[in-house]
C-alpha positions as CSV (number, residue, x, y, z in Angstrom):
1,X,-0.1,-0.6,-18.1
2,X,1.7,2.2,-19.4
3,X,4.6,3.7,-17.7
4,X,2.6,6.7,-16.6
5,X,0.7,4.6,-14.6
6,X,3.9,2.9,-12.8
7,X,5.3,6.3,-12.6
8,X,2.0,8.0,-10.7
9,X,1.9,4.6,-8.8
10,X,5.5,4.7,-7.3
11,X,5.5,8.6,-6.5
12,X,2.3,8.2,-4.5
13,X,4.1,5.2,-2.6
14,X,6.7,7.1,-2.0
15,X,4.7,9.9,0.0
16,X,2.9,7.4,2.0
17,X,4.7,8.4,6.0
18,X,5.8,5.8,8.2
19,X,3.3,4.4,10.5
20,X,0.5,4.7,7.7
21,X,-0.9,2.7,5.3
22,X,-3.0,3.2,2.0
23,X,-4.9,0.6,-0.5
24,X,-4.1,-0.5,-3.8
25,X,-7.5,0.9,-4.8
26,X,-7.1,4.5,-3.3
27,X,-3.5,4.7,-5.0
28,X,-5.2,3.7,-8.6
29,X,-7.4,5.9,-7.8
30,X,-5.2,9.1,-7.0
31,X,-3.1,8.2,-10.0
32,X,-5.8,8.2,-12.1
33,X,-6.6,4.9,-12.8
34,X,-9.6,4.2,-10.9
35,X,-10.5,0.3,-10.6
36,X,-7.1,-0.7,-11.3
37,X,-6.3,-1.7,-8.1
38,X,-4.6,-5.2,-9.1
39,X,-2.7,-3.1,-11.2
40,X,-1.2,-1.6,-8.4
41,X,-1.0,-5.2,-6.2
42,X,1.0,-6.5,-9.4
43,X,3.1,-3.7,-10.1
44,X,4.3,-3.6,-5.9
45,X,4.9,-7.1,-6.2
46,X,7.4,-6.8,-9.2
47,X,9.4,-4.3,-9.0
48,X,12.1,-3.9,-11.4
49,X,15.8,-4.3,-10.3
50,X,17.0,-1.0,-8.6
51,X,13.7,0.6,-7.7
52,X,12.3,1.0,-4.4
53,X,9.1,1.5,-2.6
54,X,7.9,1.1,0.5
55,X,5.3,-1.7,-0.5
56,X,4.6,-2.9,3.1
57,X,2.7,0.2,3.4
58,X,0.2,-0.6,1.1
59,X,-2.6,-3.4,1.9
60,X,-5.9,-4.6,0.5
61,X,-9.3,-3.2,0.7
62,X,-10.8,-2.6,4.4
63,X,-7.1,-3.0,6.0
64,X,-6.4,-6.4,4.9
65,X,-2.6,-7.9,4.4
66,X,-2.9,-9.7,1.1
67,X,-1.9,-13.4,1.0
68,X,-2.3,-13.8,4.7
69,X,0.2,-16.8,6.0
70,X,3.1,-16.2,3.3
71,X,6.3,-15.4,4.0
72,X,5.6,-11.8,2.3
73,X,2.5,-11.4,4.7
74,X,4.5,-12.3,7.6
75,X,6.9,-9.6,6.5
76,X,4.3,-7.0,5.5
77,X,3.2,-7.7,9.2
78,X,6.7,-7.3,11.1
79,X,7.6,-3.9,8.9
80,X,4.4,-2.4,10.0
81,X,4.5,-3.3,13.4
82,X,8.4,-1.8,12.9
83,X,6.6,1.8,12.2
84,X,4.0,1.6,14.5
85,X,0.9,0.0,12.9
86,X,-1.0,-1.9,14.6
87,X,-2.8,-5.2,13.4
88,X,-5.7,-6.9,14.3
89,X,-4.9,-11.1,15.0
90,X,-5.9,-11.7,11.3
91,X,-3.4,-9.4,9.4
92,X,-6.3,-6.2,9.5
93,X,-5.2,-2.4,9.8
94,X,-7.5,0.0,11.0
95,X,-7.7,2.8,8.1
96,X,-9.6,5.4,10.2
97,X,-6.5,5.2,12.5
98,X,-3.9,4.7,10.1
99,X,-5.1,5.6,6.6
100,X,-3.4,8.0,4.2
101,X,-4.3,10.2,2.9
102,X,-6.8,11.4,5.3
103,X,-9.5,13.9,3.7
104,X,-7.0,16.9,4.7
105,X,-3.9,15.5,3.7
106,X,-5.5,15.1,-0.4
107,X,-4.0,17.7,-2.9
């Protein structure tokens, strides 16, 4: 992908509040790269050296922690919980309750 994409991808990250969550679909989306949602799954899950995101706050389609049962999942879970989030038994996060952005909150 090109860096445009990365770049569009890690600014939307970055407004996501604590205690919210968003999907790697809704992110390519709003960046402008609708259906690339693995894009965004692969690009969380290697970020270079030095850069940052808050990555726990992003999760699969319909609330779901990806890769439930790994370590990363496990700590996915415990960071969300940190901020508030709650999850259902199986790793699921309510978007209606949690979701960002919320119809209001789009530019």
């Amino acid at each position: 992908m090109p860096p445009e994409f990365a770049r569009a991808v890690l600014a939307l990250v970055a407004r996501i509040p604590p205690g919210r969550v968003s999907t790697y679909g809704t992110l390519a989306e709003l960046a402008g790269w609708p259906r690339h949602s693995r894009h965004v799954g692969h690009l969380l899950g290697h970020l270079p050296d030095g850069v940052s995101a808050p990555w726990q706050r992003v999760v699969g389609a319909g609330g779901r922690i990806a890769r439930p049962g790994t370590p990363g999942a496990d700590q996915q879970r415990l960071l969300l919980e940190y901020e508030g989030v709650e999850l259902t038994a199986s790793g699921r996060v309510d978007l209606k309750r949690y979701g960002w952005p919320t119809a209001d909150e789009q530019d």
